[in-house]
C-alpha positions as CSV (number, residue, x, y, z in Angstrom):
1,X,81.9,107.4,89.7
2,X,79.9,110.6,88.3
3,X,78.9,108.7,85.4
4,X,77.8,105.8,87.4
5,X,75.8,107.6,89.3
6,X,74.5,109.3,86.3
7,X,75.3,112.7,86.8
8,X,78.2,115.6,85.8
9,X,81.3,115.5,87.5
10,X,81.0,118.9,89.4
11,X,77.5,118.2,90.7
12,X,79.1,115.1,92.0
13,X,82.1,116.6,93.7
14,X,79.5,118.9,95.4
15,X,77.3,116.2,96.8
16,X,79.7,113.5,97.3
17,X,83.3,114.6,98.1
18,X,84.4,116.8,100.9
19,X,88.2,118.5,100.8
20,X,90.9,116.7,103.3
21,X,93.7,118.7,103.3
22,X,94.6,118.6,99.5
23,X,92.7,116.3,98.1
24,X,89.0,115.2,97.8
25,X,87.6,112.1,100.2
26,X,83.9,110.3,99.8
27,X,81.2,111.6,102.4
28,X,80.2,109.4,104.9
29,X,77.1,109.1,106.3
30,X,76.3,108.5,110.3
31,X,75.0,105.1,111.2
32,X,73.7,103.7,114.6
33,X,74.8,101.0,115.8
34,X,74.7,98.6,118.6
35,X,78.6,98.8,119.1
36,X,78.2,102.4,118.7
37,X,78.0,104.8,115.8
38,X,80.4,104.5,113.3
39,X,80.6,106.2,109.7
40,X,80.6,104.4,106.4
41,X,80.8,105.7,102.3
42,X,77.6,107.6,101.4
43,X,77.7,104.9,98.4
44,X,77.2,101.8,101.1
45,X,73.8,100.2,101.5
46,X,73.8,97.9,104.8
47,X,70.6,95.4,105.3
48,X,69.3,94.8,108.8
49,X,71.7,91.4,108.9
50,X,74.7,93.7,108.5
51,X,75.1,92.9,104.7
52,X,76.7,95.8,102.5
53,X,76.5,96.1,99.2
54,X,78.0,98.9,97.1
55,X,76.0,101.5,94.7
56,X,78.8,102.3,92.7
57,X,80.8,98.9,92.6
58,X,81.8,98.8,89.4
59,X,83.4,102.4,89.6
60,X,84.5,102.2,93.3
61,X,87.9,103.5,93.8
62,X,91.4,102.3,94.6
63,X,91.2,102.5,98.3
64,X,87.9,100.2,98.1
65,X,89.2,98.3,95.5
66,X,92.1,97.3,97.6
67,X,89.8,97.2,100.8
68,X,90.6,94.9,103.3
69,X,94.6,94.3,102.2
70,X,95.3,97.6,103.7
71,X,98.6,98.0,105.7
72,X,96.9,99.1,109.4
73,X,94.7,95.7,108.8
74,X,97.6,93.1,107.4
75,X,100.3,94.3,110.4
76,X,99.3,91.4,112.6
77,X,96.8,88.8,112.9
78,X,95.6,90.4,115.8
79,X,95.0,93.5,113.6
80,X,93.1,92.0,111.2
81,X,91.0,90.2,113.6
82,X,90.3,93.4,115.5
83,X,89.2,94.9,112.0
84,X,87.4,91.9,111.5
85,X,85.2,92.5,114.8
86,X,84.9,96.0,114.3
87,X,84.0,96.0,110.8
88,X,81.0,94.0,109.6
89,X,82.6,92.7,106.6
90,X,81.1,89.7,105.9
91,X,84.0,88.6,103.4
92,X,87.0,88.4,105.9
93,X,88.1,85.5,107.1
94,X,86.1,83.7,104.5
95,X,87.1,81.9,101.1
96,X,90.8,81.0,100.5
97,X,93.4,83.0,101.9
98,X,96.2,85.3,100.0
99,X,99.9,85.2,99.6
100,X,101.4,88.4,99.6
101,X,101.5,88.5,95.6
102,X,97.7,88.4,95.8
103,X,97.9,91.0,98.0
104,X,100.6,92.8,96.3
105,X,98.2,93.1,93.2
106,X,95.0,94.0,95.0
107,X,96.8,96.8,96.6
108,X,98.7,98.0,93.7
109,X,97.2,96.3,90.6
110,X,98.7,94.0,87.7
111,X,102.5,94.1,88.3
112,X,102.8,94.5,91.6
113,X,104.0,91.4,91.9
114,X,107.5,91.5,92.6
């Protein structure tokens, strides 16, 4: 993600990470918002309709990559649907939906599938 930001990796880890227990998390920024204020990735640009997109897609990691096939979402309908209303994410519920190999793989890449 350094590199696609286009600078070195210790100046990024300064800026843009923070230390959670052992490891090393993405800031998040404060936003306003009618619901009430919530905190999103320092790397997500939101337009006035609510639309996100990412600065660093191409180098996002893992746990965006497998974003929303997460385990606390997937546990019921009615969790995903509570996710869905809490979370401006324009892409749930639309498009075709996924098995649980599709899922498998977005969650834990090419051979996940069994």
């Amino acid at each position: 993600m350094a590199a696609e930001v286009g600078i070195e990796l210790e100046p990024f880890r300064e800026r843009f990470t923070r230390r959670i227990g052992s490891r090393r998390s993405l800031v998040e920024v404060r936003v306003e918002a009618v619901e009430g204020d919530r905190h999103e990735c320092v790397f997500l640009d939101r337009r006035p309709d609510g639309k996100a997109t990412c600065r660093v897609y191409r180098a996002r990691p893992t746990q965006c990559r497998s974003w929303p096939f997460w385990p606390e979402n997937l546990a019921s309908p009615e969790a995903w649907d509570a996710t869905r209303s809490r979370v401006p994410c324009l892409g749930m519920g639309e498009g075709p939906l996924h098995g649980p190999v599709q899922i498998r793989i977005a969650l834990h890449g090419p051979g996940a599938e069994a």
